[in-house]
DSSP file (Angstrom, degrees, kcal/mol; ACC not computed):
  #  RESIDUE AA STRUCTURE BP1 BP2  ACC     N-H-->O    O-->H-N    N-H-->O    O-->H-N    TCO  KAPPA ALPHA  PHI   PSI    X-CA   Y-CA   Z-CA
    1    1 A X              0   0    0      0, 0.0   100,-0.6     0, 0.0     2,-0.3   0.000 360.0 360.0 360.0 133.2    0.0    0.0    0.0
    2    2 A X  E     -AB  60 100A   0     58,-1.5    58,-1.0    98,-0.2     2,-0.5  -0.995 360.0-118.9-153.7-177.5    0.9    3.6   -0.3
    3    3 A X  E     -A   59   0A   0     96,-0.9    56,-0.3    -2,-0.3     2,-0.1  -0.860  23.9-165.8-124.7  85.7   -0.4    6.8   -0.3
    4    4 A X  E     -A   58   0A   0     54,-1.8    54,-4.1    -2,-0.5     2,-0.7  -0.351  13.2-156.5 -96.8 137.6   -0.3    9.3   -3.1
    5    5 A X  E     -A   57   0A   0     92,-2.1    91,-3.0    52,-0.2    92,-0.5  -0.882  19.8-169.3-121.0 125.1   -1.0   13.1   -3.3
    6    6 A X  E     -AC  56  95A   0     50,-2.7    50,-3.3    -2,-0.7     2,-0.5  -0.781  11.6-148.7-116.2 136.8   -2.0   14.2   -7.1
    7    7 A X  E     +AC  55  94A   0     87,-2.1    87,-2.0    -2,-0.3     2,-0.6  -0.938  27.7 179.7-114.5 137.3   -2.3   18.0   -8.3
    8    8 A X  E     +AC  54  93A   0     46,-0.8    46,-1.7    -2,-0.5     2,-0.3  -0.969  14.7 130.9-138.2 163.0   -4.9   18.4  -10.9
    9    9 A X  E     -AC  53  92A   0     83,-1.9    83,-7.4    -2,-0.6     2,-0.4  -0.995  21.8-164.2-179.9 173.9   -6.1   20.9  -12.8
   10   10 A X  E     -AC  52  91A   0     42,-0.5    42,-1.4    -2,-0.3    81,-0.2  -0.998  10.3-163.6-176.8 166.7   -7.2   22.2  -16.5
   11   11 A X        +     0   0    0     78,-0.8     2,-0.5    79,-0.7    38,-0.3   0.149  63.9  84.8-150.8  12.2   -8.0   25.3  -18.5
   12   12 A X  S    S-     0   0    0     78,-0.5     2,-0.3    77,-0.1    -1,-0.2  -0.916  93.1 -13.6-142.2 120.9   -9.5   24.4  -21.3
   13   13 A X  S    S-     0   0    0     -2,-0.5     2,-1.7     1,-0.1     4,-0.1  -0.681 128.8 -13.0  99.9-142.2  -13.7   23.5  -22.0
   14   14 A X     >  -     0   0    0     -2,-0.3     4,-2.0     1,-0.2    -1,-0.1  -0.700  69.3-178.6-119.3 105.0  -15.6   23.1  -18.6
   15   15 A X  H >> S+     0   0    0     -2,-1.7     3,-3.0     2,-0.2     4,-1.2   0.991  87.7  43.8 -49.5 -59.7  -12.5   22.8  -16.1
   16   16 A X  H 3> S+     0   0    0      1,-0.3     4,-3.0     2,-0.2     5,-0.4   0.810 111.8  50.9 -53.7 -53.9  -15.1   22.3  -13.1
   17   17 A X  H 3> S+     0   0    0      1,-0.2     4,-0.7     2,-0.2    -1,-0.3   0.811 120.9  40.2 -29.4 -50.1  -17.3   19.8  -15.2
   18   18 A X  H XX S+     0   0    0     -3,-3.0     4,-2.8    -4,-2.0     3,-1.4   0.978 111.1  49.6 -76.4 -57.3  -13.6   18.0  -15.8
   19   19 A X  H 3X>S+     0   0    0     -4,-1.2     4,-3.1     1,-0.3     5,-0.6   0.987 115.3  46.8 -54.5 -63.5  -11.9   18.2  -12.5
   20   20 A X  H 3<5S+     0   0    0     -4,-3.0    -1,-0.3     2,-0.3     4,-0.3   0.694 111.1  51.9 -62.8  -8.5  -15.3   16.6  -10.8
   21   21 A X  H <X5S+     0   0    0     -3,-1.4     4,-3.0    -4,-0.7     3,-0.3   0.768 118.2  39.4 -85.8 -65.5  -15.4   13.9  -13.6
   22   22 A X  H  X5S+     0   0    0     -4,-2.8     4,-1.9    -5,-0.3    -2,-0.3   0.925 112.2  54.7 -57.5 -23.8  -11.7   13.3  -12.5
   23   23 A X  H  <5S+     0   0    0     -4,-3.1    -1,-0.2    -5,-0.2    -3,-0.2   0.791 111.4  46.2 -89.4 -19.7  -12.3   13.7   -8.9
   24   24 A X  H  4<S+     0   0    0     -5,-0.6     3,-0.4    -3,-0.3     4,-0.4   0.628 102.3  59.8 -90.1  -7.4  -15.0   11.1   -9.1
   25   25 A X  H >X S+     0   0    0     -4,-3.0     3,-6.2     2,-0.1     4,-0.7   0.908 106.2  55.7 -61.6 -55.3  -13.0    8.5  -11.2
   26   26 A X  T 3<>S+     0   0    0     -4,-1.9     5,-3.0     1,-0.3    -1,-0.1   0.522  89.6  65.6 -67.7  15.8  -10.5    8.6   -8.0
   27   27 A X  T >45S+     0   0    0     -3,-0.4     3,-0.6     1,-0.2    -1,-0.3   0.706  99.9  55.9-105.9  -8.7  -12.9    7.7   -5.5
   28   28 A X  T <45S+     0   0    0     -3,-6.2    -1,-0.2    -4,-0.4    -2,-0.2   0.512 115.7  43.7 -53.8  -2.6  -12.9    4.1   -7.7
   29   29 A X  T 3<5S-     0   0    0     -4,-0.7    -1,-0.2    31,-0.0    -2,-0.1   0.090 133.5 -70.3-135.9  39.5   -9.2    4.2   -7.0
   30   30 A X  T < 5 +     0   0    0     -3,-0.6    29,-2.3     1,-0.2    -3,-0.2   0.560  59.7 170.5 116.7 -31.9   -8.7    5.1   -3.5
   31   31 A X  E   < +D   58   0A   0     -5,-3.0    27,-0.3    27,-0.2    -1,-0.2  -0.110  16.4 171.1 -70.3 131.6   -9.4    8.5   -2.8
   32   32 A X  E     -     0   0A   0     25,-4.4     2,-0.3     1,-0.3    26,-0.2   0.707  69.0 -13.2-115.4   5.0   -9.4    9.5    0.7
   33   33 A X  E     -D   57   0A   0     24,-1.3    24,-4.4     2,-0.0     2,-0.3  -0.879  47.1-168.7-165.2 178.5   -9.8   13.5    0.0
   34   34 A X  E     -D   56   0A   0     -2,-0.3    22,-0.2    22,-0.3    96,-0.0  -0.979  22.3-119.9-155.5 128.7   -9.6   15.8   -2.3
   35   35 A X        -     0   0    0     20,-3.7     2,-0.2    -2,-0.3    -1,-0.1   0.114  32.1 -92.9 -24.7 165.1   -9.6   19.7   -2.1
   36   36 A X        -     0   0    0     93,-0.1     2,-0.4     1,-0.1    19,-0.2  -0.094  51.4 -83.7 -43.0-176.8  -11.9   22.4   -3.5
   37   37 A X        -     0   0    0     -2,-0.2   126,-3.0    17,-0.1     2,-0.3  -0.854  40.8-169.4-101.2 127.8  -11.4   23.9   -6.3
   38   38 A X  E     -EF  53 162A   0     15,-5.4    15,-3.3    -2,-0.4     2,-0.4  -0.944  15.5-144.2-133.1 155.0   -9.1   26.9   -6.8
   39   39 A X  E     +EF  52 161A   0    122,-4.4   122,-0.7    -2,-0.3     2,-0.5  -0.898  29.8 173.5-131.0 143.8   -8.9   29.0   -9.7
   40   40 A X  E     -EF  51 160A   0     11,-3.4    11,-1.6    -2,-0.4   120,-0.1  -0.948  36.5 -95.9-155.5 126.6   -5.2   30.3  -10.4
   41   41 A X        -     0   0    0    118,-1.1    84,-0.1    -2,-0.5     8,-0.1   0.065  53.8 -92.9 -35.6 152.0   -3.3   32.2  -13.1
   42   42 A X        -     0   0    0      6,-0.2     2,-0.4     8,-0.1    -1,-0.1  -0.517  38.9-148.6 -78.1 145.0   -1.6   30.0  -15.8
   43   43 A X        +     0   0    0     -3,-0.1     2,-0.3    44,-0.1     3,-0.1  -0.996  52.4  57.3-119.8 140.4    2.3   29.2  -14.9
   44   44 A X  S    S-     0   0    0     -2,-0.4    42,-0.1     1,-0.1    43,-0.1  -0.896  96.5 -72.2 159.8-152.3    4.7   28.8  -17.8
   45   45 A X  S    S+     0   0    0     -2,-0.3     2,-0.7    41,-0.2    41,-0.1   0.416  97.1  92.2-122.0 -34.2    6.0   30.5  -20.6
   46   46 A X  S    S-     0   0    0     40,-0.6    38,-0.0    39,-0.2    -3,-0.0  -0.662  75.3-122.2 -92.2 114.6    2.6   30.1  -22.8
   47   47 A X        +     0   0    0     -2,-0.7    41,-0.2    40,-0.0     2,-0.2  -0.210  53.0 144.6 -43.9 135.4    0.1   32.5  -23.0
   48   48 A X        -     0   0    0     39,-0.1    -6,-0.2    -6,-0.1     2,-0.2  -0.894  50.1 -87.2-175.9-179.8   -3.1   30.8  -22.0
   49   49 A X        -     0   0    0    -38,-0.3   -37,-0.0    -2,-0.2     0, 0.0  -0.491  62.7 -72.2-121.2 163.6   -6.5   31.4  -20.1
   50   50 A X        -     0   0    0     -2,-0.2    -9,-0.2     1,-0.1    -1,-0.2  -0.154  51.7-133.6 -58.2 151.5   -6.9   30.9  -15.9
   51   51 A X  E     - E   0  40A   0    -11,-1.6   -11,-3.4    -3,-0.1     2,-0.5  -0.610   7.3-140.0 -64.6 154.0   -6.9   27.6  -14.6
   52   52 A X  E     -AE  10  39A   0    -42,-1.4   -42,-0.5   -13,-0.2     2,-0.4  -0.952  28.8-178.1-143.6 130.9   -8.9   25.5  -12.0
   53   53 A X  E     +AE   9  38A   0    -15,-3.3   -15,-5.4    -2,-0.5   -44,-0.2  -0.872  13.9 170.4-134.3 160.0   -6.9   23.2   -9.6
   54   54 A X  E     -A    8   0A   0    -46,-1.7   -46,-0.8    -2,-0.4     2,-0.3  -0.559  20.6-141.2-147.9-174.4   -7.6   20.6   -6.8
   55   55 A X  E     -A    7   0A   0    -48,-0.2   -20,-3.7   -19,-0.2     2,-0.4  -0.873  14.7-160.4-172.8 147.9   -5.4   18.2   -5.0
   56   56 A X  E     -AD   6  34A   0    -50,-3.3   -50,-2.7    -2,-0.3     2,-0.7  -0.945  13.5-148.1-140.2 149.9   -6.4   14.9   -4.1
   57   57 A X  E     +AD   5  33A   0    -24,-4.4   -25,-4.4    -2,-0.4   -24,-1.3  -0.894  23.7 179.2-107.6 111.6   -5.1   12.2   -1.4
   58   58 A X  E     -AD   4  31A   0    -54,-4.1   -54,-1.8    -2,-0.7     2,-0.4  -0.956  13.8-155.9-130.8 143.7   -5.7    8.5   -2.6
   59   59 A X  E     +A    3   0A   0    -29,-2.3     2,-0.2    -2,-0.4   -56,-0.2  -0.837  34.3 132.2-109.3 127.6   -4.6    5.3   -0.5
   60   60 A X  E     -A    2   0A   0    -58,-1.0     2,-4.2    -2,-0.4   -58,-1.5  -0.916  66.3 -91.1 171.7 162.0   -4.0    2.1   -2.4
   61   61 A X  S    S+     0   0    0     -2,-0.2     2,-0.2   -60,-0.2   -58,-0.1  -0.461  84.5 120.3 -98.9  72.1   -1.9   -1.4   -3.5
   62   62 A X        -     0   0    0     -2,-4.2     2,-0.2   -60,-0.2    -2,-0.2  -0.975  61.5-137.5-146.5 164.6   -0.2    0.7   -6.2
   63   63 A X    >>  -     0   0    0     -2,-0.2     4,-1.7     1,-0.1     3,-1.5  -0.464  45.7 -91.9 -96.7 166.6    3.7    1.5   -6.7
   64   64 A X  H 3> S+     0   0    0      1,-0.3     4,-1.6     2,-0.2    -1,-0.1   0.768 126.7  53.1 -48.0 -13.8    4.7    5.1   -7.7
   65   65 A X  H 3> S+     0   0    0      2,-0.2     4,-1.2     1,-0.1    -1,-0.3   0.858 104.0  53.6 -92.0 -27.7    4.4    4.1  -11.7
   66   66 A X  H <> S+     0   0    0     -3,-1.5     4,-1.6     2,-0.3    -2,-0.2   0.660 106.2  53.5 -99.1 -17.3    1.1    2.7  -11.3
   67   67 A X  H  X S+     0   0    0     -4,-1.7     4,-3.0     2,-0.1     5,-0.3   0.881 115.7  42.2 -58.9 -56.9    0.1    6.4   -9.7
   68   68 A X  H  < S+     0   0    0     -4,-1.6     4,-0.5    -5,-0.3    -2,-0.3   0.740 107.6  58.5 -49.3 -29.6    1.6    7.7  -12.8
   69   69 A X  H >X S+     0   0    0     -4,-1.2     4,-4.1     2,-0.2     3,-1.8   0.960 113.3  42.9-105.3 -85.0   -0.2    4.9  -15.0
   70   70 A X  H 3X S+     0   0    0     -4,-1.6     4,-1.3     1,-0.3    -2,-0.2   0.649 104.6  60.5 -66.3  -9.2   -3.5    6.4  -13.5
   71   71 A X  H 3X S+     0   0    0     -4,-3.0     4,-1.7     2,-0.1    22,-0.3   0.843 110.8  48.1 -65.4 -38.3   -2.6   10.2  -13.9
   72   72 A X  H <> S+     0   0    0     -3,-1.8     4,-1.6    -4,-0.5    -2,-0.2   0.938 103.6  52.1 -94.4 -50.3   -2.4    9.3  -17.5
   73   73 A X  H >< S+     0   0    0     -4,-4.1     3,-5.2     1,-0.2     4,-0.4   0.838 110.7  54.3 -48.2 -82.2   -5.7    7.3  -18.0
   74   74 A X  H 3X S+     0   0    0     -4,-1.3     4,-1.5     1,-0.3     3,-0.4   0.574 109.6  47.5 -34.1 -50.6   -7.6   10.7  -16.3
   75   75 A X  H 3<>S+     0   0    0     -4,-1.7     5,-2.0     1,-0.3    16,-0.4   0.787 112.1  48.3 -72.5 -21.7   -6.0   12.8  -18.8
   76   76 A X  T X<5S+     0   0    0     -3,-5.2     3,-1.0    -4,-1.6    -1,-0.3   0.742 113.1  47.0 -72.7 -17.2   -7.1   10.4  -21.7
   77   77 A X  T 345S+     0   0    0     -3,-0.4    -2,-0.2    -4,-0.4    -1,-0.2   0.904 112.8  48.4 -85.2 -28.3  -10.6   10.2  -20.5
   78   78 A X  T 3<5S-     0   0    0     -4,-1.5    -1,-0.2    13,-0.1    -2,-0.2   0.287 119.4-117.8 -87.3   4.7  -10.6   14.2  -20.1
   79   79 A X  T < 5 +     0   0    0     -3,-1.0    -3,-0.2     1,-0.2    -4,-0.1   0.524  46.4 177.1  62.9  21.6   -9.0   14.2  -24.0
   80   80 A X      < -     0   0    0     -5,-2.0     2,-0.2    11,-0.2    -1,-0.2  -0.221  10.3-171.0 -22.4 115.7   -6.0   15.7  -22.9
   81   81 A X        -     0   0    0      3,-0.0     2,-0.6    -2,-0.0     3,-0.1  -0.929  14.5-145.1-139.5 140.0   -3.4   16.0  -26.2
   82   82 A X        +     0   0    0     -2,-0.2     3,-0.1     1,-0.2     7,-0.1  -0.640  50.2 130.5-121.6  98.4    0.2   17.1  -25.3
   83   83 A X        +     0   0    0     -2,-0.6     2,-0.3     1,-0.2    -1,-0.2   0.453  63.6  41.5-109.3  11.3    1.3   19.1  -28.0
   84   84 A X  S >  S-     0   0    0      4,-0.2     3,-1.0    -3,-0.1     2,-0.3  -0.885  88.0-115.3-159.6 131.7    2.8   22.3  -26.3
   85   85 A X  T 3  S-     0   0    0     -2,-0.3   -39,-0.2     1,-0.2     3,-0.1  -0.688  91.9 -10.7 -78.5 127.6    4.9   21.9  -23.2
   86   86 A X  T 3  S+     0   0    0     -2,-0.3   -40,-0.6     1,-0.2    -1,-0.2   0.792 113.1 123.2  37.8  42.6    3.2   23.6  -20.0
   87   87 A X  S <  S-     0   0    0     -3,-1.0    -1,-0.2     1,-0.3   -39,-0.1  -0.287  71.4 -30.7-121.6-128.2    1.0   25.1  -22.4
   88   88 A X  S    S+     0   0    0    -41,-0.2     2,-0.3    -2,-0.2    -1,-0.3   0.000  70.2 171.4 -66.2 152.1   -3.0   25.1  -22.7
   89   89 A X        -     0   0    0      1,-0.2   -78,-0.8    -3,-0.1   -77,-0.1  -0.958  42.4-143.0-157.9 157.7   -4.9   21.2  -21.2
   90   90 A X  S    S-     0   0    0     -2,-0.3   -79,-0.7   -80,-0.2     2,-0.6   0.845  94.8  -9.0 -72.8 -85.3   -8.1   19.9  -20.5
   91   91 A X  E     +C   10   0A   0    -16,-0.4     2,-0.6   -81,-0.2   -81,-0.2  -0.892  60.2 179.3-145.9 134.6   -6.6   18.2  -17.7
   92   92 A X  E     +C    9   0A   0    -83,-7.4   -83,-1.9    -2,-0.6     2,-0.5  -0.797   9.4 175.9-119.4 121.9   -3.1   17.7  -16.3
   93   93 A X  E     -C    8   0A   0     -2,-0.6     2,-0.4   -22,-0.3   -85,-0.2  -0.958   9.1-166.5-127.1 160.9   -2.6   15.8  -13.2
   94   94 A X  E     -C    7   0A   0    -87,-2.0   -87,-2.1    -2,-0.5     2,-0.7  -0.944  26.5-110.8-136.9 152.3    0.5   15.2  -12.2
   95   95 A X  E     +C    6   0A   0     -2,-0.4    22,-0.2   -89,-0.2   -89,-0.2  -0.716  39.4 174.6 -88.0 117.8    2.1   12.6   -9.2
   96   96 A X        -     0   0    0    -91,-3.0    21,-0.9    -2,-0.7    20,-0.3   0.785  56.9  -9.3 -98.4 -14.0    3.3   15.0   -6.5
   97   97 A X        -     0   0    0    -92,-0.5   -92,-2.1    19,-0.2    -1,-0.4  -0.957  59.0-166.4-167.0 137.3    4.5   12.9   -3.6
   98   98 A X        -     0   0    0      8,-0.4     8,-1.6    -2,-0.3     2,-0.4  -0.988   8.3-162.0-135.9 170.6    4.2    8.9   -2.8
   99   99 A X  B     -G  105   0B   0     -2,-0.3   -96,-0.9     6,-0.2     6,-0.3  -0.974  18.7-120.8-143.1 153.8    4.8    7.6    0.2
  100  100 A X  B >   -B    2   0A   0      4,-2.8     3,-0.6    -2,-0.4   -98,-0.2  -0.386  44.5-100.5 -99.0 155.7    5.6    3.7    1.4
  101  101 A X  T 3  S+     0   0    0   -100,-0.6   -99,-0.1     1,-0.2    -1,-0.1   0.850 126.8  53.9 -41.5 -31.5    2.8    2.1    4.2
  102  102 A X  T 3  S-     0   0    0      1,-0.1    -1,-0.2     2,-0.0     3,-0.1   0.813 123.8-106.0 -88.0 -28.7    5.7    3.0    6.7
  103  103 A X  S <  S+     0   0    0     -3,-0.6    -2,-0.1     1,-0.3    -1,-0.1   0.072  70.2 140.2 107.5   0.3    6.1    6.5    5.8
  104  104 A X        -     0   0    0     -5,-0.1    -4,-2.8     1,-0.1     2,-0.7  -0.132  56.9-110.7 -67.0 148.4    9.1    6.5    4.0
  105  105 A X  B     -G   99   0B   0     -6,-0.3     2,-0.4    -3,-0.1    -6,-0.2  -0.814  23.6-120.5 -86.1 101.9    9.0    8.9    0.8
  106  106 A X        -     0   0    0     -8,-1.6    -8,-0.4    -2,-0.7     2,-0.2  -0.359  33.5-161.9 -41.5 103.8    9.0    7.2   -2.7
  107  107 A X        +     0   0    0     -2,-0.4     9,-0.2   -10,-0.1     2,-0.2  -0.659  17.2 167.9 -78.1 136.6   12.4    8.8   -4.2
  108  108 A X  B     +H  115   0C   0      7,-0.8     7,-3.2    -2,-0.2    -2,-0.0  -0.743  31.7 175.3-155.5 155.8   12.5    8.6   -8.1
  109  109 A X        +     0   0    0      5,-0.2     2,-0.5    -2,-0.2     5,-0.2  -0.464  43.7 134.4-127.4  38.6   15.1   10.4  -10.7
  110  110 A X    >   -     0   0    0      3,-0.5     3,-1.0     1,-0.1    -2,-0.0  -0.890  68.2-131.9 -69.9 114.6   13.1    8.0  -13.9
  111  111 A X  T 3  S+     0   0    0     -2,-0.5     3,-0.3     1,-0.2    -1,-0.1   0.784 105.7  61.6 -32.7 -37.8   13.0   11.5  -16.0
  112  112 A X  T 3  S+     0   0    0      1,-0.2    -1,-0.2    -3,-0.0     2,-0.1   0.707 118.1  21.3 -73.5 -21.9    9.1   10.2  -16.5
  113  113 A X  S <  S+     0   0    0     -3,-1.0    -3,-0.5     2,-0.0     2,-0.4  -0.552  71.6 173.4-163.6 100.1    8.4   10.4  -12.7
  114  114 A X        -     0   0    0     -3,-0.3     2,-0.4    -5,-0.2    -5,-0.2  -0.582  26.2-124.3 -91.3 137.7   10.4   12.3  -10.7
  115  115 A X  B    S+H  108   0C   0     -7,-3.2    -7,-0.8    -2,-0.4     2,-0.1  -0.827  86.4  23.9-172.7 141.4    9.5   12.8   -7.1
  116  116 A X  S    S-     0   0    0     -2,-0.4    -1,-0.3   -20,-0.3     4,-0.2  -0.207 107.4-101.4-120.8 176.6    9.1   13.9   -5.5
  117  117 A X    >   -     0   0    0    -21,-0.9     3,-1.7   -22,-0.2     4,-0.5   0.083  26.0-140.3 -88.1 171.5    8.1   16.3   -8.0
  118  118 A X  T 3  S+     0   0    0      1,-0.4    -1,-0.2     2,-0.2    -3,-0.1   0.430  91.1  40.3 -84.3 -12.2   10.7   18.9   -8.5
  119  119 A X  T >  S+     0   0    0      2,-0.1     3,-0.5     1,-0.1    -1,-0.4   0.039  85.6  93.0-111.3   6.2    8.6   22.1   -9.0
  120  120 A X  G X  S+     0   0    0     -3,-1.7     3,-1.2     1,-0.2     7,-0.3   0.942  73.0  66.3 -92.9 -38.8    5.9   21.5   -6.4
  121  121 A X  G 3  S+     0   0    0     -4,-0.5    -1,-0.2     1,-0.3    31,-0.1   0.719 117.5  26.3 -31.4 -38.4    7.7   23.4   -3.5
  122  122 A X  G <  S+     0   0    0     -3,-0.5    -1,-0.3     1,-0.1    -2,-0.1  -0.422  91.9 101.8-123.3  54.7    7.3   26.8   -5.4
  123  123 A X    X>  -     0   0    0     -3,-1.2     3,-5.3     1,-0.2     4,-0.6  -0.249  55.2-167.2-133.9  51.8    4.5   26.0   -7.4
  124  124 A X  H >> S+     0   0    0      1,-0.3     2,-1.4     2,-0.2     3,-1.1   0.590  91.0  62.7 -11.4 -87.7    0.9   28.2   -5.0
  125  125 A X  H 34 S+     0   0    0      1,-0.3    -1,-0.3     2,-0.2   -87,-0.1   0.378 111.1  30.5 -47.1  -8.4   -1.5   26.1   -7.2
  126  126 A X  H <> S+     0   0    0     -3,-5.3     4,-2.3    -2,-1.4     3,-0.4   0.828 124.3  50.1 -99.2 -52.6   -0.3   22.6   -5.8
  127  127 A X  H <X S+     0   0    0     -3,-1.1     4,-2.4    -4,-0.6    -2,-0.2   0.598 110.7  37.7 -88.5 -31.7    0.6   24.0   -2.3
  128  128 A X  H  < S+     0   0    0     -4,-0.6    -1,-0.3     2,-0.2     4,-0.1   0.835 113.7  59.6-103.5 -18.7   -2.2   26.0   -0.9
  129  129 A X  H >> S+     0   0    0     -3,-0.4     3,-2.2    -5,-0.2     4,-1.0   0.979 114.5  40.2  16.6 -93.1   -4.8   23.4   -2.5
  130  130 A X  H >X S+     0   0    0     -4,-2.3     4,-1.9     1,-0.3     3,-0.9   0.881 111.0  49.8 -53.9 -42.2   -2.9   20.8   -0.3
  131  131 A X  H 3< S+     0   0    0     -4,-2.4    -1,-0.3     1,-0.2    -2,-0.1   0.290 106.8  61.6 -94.1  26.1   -2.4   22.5    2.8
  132  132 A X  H <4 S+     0   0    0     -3,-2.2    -1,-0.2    -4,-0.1    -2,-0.2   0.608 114.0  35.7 -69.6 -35.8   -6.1   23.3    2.5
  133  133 A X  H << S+     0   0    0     -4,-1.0    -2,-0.2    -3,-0.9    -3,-0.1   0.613 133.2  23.0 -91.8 -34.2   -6.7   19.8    2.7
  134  134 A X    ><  -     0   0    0     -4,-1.9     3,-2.3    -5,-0.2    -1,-0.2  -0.571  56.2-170.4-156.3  81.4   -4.0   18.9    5.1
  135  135 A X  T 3  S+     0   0    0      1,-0.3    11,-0.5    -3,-0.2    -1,-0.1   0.836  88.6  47.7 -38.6 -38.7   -2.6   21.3    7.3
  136  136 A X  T 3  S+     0   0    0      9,-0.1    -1,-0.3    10,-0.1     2,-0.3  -0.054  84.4 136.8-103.0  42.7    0.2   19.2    8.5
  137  137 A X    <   -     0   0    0     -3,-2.3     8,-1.6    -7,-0.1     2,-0.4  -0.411  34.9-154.4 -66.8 151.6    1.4   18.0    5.1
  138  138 A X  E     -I  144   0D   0      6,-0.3     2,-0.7    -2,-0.3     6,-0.3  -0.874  20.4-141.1-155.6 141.5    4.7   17.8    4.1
  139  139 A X  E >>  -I  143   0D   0      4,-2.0     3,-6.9    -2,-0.4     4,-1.5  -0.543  36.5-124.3 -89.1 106.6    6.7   17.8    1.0
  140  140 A X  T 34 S+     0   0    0     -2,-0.7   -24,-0.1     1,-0.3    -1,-0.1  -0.092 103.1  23.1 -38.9 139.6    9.7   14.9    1.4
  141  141 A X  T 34 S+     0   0    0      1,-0.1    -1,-0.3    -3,-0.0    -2,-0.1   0.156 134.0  37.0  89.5 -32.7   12.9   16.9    0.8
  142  142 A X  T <4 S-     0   0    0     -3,-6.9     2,-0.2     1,-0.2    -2,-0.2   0.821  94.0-142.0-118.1 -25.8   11.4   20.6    1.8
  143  143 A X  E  <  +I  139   0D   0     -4,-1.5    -4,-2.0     4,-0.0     2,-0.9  -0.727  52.6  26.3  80.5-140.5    8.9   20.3    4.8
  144  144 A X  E  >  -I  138   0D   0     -6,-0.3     4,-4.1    -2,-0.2    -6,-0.3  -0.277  54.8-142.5 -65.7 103.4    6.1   21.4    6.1
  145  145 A X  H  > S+     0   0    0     -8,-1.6     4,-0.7    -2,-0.9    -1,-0.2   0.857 104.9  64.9 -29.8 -48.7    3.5   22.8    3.3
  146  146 A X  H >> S+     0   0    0    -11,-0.5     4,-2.3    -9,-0.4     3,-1.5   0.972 106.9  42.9 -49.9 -67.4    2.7   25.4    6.0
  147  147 A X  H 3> S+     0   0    0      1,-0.2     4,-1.2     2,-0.2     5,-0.2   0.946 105.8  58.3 -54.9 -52.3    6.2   26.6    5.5
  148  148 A X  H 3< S+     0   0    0     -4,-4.1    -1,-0.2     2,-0.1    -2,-0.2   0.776 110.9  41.4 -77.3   6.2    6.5   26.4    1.8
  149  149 A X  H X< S+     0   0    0     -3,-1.5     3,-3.5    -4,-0.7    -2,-0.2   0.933 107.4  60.8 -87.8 -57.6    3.6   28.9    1.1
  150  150 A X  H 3< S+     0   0    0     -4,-2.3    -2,-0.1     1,-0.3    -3,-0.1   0.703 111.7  49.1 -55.5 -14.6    4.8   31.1    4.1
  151  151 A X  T 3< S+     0   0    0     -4,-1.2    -1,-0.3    -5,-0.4    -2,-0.2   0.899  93.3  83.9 -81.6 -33.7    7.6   31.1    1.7
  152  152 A X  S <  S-     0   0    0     -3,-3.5     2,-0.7    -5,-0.2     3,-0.1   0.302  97.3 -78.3 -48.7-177.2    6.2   31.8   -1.5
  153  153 A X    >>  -     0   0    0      1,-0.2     3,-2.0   -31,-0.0     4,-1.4  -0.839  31.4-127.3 -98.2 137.9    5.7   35.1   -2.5
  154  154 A X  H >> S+     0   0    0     -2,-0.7     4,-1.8     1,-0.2     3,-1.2   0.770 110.6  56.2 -52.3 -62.9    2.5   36.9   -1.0
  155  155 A X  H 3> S+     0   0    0      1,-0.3     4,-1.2     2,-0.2    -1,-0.2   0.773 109.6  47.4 -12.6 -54.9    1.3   37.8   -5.1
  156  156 A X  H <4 S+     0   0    0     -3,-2.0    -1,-0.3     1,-0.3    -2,-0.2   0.955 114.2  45.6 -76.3 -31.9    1.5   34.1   -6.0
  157  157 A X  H X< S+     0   0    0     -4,-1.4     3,-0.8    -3,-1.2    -1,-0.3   0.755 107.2  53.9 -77.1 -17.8   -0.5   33.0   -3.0
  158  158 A X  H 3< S+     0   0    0     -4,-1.8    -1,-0.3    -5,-0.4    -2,-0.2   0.738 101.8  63.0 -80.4 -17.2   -3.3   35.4   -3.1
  159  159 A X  T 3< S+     0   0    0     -4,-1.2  -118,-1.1    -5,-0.4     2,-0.5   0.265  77.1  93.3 -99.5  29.2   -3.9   34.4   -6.5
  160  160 A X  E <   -F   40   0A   0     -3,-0.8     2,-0.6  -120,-0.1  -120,-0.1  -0.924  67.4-176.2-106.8 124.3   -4.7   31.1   -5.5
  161  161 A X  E     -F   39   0A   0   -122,-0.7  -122,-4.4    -2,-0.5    -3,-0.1  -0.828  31.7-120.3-151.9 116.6   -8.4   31.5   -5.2
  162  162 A X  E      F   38   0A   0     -2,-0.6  -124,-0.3  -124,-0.3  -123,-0.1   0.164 360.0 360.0 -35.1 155.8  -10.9   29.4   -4.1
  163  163 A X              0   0    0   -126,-3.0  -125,-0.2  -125,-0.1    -1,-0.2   0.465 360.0 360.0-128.7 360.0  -13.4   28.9   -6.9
């Protein structure tokens, strides 16, 4: 068993309609919560329209590729096509942290699933999501979630906005 925390979100069509399609697939698969919905400026390099993000906790007898496995089905059932790197999506979920029955933290450097993953520390739209969900989270490698928003810059975290 272990215990995965998954950032999703999408910006293209009807995000909420998509995130709540995905956030009800994962209660087949595990889920033991999920976030609201927060609605957050695009980050990248590509001009693109607002985003609507969640984070979700699921519990379950799969190994960190078989989180990734099921990151990828949700984005083919949401028609998710990746033709522009961090740019416009239906829906992109990504594996942000797994964690072993014992507590231990799933390490991977696999270029396909790094984790835990390597941007989420400075990344508002995973972080106040999650510590919405779970005050006393923490990101293997950084700490406390509490700590890595207090870290952020106040701009990016006020523009995490519940939706």
């Amino acid at each position: 068993m272990t215990t995965a925390v998954l950032s999703l979100g999408g910006n293209l069509g009807d995000r909420s309609a998509t995130l709540h399609t995905a956030l009800s697939a994962l209660a087949g698969h595990g889920l033991v919560a999920a976030s609201g919905l927060y609605e957050t400026p695009p980050w990248g390099p590509v001009e693109q329209p607002p985003y609507l993000n969640a984070v979700a906790v699921l519990t379950g007898d799969r190994d960190a590729a078989g989180w990734l496995a099921l990151a990828h089905e949700l984005e083919r059932a949401a028609g998710r096509t990746r033709e522009v790197r961090w740019g416009a999506r239906t829906l992109d979920v990504d594996v942000v942290t797994v964690t072993a029955d014992d507590g231990t933290p799933v390490h991977s450097d696999d270029p396909d699933l790094l984790l835990p993953h390597p941007r989420a520390a400075e990344r508002a739209f995973v972080l106040v999501p999650w510590l919405a969900l779970d005050p006393a989270a923490t990101l293997p490698g950084h700490g406390p979630v509490a700590d890595l928003v207090a870290a952020l810059p106040l701009a990016d975290v006020a523009a995490v906005v519940p939706a």
